[in-house]
N, C-alpha and C positions, 0 to 999 in steps of 0.2 A: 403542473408546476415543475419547471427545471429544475435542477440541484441548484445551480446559485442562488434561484429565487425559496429552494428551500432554505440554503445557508443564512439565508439574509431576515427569514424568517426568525431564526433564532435570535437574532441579534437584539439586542434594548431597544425599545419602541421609535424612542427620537434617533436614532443611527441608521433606520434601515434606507430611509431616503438617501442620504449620501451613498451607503453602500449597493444601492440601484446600480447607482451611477460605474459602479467598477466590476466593471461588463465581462472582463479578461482575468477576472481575480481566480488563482488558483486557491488563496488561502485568506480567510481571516481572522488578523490576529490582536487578541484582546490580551492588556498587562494590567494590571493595576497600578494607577497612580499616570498612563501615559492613554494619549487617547488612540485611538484603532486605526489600525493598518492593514492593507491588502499585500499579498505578495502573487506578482506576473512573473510572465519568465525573464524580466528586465531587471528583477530584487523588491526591496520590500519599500512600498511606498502610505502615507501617511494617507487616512481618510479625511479631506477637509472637511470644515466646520464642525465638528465634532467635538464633545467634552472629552474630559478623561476618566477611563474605566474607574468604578469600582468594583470592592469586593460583594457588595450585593448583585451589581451588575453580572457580576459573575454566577452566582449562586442561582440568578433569573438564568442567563442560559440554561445550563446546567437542566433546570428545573423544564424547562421546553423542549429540552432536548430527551429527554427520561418520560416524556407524558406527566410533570407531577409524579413520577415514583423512581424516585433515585436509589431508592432504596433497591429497587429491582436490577440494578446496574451496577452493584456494589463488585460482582466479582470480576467484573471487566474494569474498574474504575480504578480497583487494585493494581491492574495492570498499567494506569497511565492513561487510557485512553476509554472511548465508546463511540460503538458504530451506530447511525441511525438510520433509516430507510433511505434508499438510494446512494447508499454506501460511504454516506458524508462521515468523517471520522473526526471527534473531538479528541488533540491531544490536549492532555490537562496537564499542569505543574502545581505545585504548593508544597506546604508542610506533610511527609510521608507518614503514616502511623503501621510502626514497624512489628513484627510479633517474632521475637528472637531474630532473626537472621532475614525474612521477610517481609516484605510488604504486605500489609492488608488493606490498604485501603487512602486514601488523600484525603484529608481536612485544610481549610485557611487558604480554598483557590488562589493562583496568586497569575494564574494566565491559560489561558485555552487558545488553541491553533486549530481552528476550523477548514479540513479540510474538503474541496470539491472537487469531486473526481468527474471526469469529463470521458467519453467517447474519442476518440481521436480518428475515424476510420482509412486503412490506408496508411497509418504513421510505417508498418514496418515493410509497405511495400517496397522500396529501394532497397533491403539487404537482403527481402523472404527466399528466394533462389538462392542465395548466398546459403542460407542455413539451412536447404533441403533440397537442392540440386541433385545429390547424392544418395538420400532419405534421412531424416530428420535425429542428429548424434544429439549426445547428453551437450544440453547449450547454456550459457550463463548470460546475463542481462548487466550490464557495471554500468553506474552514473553515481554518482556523488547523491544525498540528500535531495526531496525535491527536482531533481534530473528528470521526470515522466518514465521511469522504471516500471510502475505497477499500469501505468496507460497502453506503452507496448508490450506488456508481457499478455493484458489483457486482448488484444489487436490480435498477439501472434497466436495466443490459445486458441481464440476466436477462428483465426484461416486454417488451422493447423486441424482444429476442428472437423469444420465442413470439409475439409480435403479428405475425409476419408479417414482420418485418429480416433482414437478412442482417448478419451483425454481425464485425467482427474484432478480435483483444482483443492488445496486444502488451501482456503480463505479464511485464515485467523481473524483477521478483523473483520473481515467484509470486504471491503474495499474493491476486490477484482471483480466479482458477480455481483456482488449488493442485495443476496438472496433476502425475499423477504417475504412471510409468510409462504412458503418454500418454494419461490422463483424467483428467477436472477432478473436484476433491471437492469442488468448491463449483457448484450450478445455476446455469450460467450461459447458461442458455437452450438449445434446440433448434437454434437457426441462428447459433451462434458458433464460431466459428475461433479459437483460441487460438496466438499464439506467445510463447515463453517460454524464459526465460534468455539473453537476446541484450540489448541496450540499446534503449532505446525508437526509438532513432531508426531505427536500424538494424530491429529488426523491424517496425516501422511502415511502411518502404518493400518490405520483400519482402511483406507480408502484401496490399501494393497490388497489386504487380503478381503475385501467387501466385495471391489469393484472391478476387479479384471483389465488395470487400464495398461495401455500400451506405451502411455506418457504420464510421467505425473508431473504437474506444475506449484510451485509454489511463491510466493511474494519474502523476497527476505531472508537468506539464511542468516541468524544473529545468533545465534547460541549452541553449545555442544551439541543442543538436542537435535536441533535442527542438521548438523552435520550428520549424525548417527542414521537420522533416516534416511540421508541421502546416499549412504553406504548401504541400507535397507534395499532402497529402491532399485540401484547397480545388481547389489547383487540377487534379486529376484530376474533381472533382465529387461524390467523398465526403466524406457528410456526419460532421461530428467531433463526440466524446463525450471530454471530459478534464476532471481534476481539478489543481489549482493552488494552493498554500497560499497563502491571504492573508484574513484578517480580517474583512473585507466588499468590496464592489466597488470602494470607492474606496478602498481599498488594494490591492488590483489594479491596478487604472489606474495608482497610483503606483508599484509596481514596475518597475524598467528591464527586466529581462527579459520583461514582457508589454505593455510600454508601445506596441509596434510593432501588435501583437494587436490590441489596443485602438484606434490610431489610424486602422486598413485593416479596423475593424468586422469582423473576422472572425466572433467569436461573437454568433451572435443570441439565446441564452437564456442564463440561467444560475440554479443552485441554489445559496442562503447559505445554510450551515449553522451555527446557534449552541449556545452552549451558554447554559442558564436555571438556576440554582438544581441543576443537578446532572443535567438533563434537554436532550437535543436537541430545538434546533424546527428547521423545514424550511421555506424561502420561496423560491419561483419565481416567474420574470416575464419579461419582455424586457430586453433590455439596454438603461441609457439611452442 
């Protein structure tokens, strides 16, 4: 079974038919009170013939997606989100149940964003000499939300890999490897270390001092934390691979949380990804 045909699994018994049919879906997305939509790299289009979600509807996900034990999923659920085999990742919304300053947990689902992560082989062959002609500097990944970031970051891990890298991969969610029962479903090369389910920061520094890697990769800088280890990793003298939402470079620069990044030249490459007419391009270069 593919990922989509797993995604579609999940889905409410009368929906799955229609959602057959949407071959290209990268994501699906279930609200309450509206009926279900796929989003391609075109935007988010509506599932025909379809009712509209409920919130039981939702709770049955949920419940398919956990094996019947949600209960076991509480500490990643806190976080927004859960990974299931094959690295499909459910983001959830609803009412937060907070514990002082914290999240502990989501009651009153009120939508889930089912996504399907795909293979893409070859996506980063047009820029890969670009970003190792020279041998392989601290390089950053930029697209907007949804842009195919974690699909090339996984591609480049994967060549950067077999060429001869030693590679360490800290997959918070899943998502890049889709480790499961402790092997990845996705190629991510011969000489990768994967750790997963821990917080980037967090496994970012045991993977330094575990695993001896000469790259370490991550999905995502979004929080101080994540900054810190990437000052971690420089200055052990591993070299870094991370992806960052922001639009183009000088929306980078402009973000406060990478404004530091940027001022102490950390990353010497980086890949913008765009979107054309319904189509990704790929451009690589130096940092200015």
């Amino acid at each position: 079974m593919d990922n989509l045909q797993k995604a579609v699994s999940l889905l409410p018994a009368d929906m799955r038919v229609c959602a057959g049919a949407a071959a290209c879906a990268e994501e699906f997305r279930l609200r309450t009170g509206s009926p279900p939509s796929y989003i391609v790299a075109g935007g988010e289009r509506e599932l025909t013939g379809c009712r509209k979600i409920t919130a039981d509807d939702l709770s049955s996900v949920l419940e398919r997606a956990t094996s019947a034990s949600v209960h076991s999923a509480e500490n990643s659920i806190k976080n927004g989100f859960i990974t299931v085999r094959g690295g499909i990742r459910l983001g959830l919304s609803g009412s937060v149940i907070m514990n002082g300053d914290k999240p502990c947990g989501i009651r009153r689902l009120s939508g889930i964003a089912i996504r399907i992560p795909r293979e893409v082989r070859n996506c980063c062959d047009g820029v890969y000499s670009q970003l190792t002609a020279e041998g392989f500097e601290n390089t950053v990944i930029i697209s907007p939300p949804g842009g195919g970031k974690t699909t090339f970051l996984r591609e480049l891990i994967r060549r950067l890999s077999n060429d001869g890298a030693r590679v360490s991969l800290a997959d918070e969610r899943g998502e890049v490897a889709g480790v499961y029962d402790g092997m990845a479903q996705f190629d991510v090369g011969r000489r990768t270390d994967v750790m997963s389910d821990a917080p980037k920061s967090a496994a970012a520094l045991m993977l330094l001092r575990a695993m001896n890697p000469q790259i370490l990769a991550m999905d995502e800088i979004t929080a101080p934390e994540d900054v810190e280890a990437v000052y971690e990793a420089v200055g052990c003298g591993v070299k870094l691979l991370a992806t960052a939402h922001a639009g183009s470079w000088e929306d980078f620069c402009a973000r406060p949380l990478y404004r530091r990044l940027y001022a102490d030249r950390v990353f010497k490459k980086m890949a913008v990804i765009t979107m054309l007419d319904g189509e990704r391009h790929y451009m690589a270069g130096d940092v200015p």
